[in-house]
N, CA, C and O atoms as a GROMACS GRO file, in nm:
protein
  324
    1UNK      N    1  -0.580   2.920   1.122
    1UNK     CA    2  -0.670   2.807   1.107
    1UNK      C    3  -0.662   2.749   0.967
    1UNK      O    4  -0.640   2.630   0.948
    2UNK      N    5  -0.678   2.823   0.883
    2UNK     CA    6  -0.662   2.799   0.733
    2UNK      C    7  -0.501   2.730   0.667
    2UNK      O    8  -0.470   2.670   0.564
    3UNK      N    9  -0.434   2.776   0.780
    3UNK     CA   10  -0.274   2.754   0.742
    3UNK      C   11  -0.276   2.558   0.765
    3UNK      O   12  -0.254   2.473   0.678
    4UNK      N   13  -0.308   2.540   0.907
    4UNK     CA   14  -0.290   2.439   0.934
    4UNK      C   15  -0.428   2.342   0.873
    4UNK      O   16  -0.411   2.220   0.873
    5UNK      N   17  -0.548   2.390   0.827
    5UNK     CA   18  -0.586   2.280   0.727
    5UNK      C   19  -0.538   2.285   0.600
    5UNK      O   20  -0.577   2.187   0.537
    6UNK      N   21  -0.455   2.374   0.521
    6UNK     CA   22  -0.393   2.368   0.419
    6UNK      C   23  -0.265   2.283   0.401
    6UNK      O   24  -0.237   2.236   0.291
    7UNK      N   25  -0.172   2.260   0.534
    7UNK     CA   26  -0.087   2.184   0.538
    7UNK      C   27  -0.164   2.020   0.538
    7UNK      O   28  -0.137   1.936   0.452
    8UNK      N   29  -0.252   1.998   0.640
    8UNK     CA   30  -0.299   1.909   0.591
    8UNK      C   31  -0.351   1.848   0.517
    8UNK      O   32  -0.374   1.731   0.548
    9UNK      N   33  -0.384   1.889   0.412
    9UNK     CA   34  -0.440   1.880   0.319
    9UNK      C   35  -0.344   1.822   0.194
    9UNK      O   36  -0.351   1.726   0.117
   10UNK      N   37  -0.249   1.935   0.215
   10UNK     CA   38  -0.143   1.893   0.121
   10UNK      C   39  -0.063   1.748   0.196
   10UNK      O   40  -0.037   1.646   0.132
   11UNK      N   41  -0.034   1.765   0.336
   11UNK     CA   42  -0.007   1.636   0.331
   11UNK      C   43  -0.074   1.487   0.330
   11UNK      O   44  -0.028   1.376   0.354
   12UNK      N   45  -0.215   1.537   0.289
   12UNK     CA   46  -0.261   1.379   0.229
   12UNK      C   47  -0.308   1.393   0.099
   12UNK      O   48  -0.408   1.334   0.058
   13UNK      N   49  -0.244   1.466   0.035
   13UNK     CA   50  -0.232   1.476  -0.135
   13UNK      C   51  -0.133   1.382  -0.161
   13UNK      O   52  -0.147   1.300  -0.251
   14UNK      N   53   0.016   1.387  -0.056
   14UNK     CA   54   0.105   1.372  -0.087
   14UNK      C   55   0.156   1.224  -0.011
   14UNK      O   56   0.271   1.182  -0.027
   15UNK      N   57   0.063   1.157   0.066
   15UNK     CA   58   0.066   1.014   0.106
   15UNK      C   59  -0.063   0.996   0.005
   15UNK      O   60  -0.120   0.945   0.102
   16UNK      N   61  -0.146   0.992  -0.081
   16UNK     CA   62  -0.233   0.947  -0.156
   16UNK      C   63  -0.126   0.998  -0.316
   16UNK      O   64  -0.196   1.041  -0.408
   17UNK      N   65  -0.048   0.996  -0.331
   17UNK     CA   66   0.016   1.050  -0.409
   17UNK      C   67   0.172   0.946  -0.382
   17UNK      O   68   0.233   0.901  -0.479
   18UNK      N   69   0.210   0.926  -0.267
   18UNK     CA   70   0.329   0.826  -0.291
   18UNK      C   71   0.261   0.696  -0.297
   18UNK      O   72   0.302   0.617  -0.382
   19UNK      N   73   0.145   0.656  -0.207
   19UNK     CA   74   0.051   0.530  -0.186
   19UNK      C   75   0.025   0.487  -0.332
   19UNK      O   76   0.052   0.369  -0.356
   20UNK      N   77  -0.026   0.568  -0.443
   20UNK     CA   78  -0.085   0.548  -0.566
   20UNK      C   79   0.109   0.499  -0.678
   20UNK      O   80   0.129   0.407  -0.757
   21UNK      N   81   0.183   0.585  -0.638
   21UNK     CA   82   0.291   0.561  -0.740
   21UNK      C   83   0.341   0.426  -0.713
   21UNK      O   84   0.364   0.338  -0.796
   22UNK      N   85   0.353   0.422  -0.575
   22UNK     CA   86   0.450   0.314  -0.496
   22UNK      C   87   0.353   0.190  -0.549
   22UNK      O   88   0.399   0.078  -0.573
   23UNK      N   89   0.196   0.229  -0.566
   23UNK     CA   90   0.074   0.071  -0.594
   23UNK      C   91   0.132   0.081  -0.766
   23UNK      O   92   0.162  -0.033  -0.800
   24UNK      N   93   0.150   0.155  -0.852
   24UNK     CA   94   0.202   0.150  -0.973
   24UNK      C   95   0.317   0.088  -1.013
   24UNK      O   96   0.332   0.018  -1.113
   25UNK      N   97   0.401   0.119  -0.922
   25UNK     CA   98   0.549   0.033  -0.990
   25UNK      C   99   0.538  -0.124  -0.914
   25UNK      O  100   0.603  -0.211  -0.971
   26UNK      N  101   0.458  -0.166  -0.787
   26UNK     CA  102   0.482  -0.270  -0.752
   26UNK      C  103   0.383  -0.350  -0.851
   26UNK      O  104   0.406  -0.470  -0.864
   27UNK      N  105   0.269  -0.290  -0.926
   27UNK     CA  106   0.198  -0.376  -1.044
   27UNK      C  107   0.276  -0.367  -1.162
   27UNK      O  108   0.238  -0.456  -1.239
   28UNK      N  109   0.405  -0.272  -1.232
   28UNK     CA  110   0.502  -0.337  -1.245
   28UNK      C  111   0.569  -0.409  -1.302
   28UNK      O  112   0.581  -0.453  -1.417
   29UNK      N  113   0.630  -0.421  -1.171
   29UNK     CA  114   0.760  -0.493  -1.144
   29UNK      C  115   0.699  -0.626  -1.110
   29UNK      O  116   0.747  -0.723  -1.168
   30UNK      N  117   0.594  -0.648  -1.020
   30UNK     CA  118   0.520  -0.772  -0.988
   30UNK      C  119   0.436  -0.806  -1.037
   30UNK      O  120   0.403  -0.913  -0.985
   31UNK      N  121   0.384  -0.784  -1.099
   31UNK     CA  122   0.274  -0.803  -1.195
   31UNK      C  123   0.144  -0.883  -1.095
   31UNK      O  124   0.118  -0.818  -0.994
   32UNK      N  125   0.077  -0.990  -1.110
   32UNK     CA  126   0.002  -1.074  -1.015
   32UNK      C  127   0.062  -1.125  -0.894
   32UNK      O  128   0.022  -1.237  -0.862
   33UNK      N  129   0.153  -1.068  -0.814
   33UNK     CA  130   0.182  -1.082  -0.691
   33UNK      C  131   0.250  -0.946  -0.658
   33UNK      O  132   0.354  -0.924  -0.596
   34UNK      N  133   0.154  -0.852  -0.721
   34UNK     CA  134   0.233  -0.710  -0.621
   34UNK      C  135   0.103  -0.682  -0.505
   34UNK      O  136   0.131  -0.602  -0.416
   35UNK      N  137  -0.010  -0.733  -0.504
   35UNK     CA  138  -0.077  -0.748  -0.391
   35UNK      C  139  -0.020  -0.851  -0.288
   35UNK      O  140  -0.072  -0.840  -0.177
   36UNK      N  141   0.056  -0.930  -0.297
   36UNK     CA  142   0.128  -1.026  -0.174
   36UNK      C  143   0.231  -0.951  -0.154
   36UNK      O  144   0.253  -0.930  -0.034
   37UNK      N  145   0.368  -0.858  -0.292
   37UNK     CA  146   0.409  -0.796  -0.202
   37UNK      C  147   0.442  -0.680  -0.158
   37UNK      O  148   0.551  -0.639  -0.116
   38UNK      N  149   0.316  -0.618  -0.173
   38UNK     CA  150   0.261  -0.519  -0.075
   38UNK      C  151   0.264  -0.550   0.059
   38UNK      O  152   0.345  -0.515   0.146
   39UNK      N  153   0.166  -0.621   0.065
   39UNK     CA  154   0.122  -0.728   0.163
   39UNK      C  155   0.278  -0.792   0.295
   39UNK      O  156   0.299  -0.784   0.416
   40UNK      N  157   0.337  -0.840   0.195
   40UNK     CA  158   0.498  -0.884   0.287
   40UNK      C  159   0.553  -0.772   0.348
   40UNK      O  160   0.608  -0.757   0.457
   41UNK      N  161   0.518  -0.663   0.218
   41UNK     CA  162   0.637  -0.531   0.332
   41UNK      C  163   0.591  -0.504   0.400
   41UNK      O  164   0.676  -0.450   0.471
   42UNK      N  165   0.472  -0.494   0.465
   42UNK     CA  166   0.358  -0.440   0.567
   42UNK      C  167   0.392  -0.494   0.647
   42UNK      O  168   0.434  -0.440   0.749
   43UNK      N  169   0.384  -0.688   0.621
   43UNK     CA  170   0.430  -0.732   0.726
   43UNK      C  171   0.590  -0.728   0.845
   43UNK      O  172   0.604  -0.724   0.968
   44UNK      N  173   0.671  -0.732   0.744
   44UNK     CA  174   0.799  -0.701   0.745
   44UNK      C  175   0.831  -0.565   0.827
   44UNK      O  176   0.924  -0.562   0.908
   45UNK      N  177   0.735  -0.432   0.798
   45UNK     CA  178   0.769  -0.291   0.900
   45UNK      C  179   0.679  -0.340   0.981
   45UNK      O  180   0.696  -0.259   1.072
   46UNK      N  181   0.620  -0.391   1.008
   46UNK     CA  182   0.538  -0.455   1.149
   46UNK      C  183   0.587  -0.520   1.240
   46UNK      O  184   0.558  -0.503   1.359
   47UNK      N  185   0.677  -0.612   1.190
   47UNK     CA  186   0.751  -0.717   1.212
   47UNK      C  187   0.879  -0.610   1.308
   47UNK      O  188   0.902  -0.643   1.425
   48UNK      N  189   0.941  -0.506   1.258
   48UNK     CA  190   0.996  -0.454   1.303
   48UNK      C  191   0.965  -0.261   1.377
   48UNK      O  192   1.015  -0.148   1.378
   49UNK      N  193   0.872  -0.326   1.418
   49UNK     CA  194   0.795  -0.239   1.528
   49UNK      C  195   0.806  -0.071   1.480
   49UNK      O  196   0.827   0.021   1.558
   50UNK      N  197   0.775  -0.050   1.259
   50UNK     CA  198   0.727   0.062   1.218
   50UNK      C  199   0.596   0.044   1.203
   50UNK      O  200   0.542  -0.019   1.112
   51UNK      N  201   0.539   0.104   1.302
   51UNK     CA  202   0.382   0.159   1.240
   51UNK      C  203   0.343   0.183   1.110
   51UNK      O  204   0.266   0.118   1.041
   52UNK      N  205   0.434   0.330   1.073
   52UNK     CA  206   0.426   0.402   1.004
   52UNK      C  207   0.452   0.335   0.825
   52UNK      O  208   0.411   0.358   0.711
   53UNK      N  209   0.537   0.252   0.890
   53UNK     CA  210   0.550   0.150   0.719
   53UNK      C  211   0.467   0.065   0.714
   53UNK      O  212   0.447   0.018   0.602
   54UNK      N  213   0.405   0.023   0.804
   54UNK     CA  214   0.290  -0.098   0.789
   54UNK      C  215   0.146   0.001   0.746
   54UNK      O  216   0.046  -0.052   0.699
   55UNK      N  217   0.154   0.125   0.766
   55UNK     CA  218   0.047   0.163   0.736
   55UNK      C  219   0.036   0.200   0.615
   55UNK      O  220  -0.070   0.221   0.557
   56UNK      N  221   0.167   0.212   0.560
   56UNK     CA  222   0.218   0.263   0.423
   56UNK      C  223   0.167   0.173   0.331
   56UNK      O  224   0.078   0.200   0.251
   57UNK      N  225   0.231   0.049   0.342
   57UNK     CA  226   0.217  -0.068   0.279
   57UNK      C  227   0.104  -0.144   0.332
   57UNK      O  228   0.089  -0.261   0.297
   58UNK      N  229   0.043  -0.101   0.396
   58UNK     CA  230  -0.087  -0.182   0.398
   58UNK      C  231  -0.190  -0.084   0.289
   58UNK      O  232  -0.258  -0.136   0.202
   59UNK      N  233  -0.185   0.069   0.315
   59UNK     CA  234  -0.305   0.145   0.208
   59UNK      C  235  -0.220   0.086   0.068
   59UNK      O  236  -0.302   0.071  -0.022
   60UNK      N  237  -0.073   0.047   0.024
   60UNK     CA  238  -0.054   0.066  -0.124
   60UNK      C  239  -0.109  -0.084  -0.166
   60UNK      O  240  -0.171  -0.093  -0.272
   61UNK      N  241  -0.087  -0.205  -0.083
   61UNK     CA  242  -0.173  -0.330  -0.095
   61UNK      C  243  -0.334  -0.299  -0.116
   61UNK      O  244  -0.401  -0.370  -0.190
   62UNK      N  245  -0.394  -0.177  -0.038
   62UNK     CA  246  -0.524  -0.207  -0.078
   62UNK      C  247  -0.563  -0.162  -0.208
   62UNK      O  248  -0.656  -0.205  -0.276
   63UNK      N  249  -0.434  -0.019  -0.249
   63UNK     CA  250  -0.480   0.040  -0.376
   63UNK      C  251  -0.398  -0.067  -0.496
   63UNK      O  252  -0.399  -0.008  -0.604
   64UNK      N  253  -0.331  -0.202  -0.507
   64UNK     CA  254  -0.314  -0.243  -0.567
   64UNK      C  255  -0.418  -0.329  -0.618
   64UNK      O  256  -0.436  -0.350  -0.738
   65UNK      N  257  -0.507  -0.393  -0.492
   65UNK     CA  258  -0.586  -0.467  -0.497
   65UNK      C  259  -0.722  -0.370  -0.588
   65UNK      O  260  -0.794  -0.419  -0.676
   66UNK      N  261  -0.725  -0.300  -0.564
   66UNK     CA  262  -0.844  -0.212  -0.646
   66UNK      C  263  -0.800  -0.209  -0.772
   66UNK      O  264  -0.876  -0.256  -0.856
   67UNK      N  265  -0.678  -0.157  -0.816
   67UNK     CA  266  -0.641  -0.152  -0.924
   67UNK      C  267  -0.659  -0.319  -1.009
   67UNK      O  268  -0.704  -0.327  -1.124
   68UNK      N  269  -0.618  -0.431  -0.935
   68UNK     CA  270  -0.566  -0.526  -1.025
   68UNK      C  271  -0.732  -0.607  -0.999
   68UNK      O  272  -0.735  -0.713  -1.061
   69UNK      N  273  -0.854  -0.581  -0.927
   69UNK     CA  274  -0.898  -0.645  -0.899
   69UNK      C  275  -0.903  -0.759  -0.754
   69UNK      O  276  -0.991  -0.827  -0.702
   70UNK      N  277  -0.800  -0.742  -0.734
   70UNK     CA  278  -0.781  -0.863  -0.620
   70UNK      C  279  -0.878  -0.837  -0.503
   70UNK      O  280  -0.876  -0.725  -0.451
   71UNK      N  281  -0.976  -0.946  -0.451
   71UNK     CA  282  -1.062  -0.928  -0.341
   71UNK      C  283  -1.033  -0.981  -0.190
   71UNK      O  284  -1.084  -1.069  -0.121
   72UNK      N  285  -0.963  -0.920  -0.177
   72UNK     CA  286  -0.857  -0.855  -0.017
   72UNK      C  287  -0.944  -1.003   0.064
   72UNK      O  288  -1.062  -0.995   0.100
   73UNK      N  289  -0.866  -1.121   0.080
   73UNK     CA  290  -0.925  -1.222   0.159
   73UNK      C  291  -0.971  -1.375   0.102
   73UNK      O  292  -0.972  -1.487   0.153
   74UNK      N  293  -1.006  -1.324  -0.019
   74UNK     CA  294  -1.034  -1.427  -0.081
   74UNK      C  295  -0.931  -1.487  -0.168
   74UNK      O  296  -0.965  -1.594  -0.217
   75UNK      N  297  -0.775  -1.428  -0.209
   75UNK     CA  298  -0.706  -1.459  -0.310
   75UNK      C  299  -0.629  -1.596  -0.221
   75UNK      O  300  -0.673  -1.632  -0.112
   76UNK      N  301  -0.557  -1.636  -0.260
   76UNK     CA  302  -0.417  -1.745  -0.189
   76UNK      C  303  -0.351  -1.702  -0.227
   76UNK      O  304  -0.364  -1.642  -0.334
   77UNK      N  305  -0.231  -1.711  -0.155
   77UNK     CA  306  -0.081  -1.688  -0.197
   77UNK      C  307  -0.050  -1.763  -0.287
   77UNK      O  308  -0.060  -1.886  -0.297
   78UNK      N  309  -0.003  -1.665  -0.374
   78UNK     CA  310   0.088  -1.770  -0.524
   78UNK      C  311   0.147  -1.891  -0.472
   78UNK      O  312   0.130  -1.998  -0.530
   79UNK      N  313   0.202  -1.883  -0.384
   79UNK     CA  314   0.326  -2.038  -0.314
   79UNK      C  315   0.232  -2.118  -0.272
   79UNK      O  316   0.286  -2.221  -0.230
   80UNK      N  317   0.102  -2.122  -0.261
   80UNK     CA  318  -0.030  -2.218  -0.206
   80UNK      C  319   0.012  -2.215  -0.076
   80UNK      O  320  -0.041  -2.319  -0.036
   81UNK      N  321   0.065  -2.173   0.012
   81UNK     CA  322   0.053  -2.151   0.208
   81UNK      C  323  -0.062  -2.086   0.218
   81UNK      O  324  -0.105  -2.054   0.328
   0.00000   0.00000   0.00000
């Protein structure tokens, strides 16, 4: 019992742990549009029927948005669309 909440455990150390690095280098490399593209790759593994990357890139968009401030809804896209 202990085995298998210890694995789990560690494995959401370790998606809160790539989620947080991966929200670090896209603020960056992108500076005020690493919340859009966060945001694009989400769409993009969605787009191509990964769950698992849209879920990726949707938590590192939200932890960018915490980090940089951005209020998830209210921003516009840099390109004004």
């Amino acid at each position: 019992m202990f085995g298998l909440a210890s694995k789990l455990l560690a494995r959401r150390r370790a998606w809160k742990s790539a989620v947080s690095l991966s929200a670090g280098i896209l603020i960056r490399d992108e500076g005020d549009g690493a919340y859009f593209a966060a945001r694009r790759f989400s769409r993009q593994a969605r787009a191509e029927g990964n769950d698992k990357g849209d879920r990726f890139w949707g938590a590192v968009a939200v932890e960018v948005a915490d980090r940089t401030g951005t209020v998830i809804g209210q921003a516009g896209r840099p390109d004004g669309v």
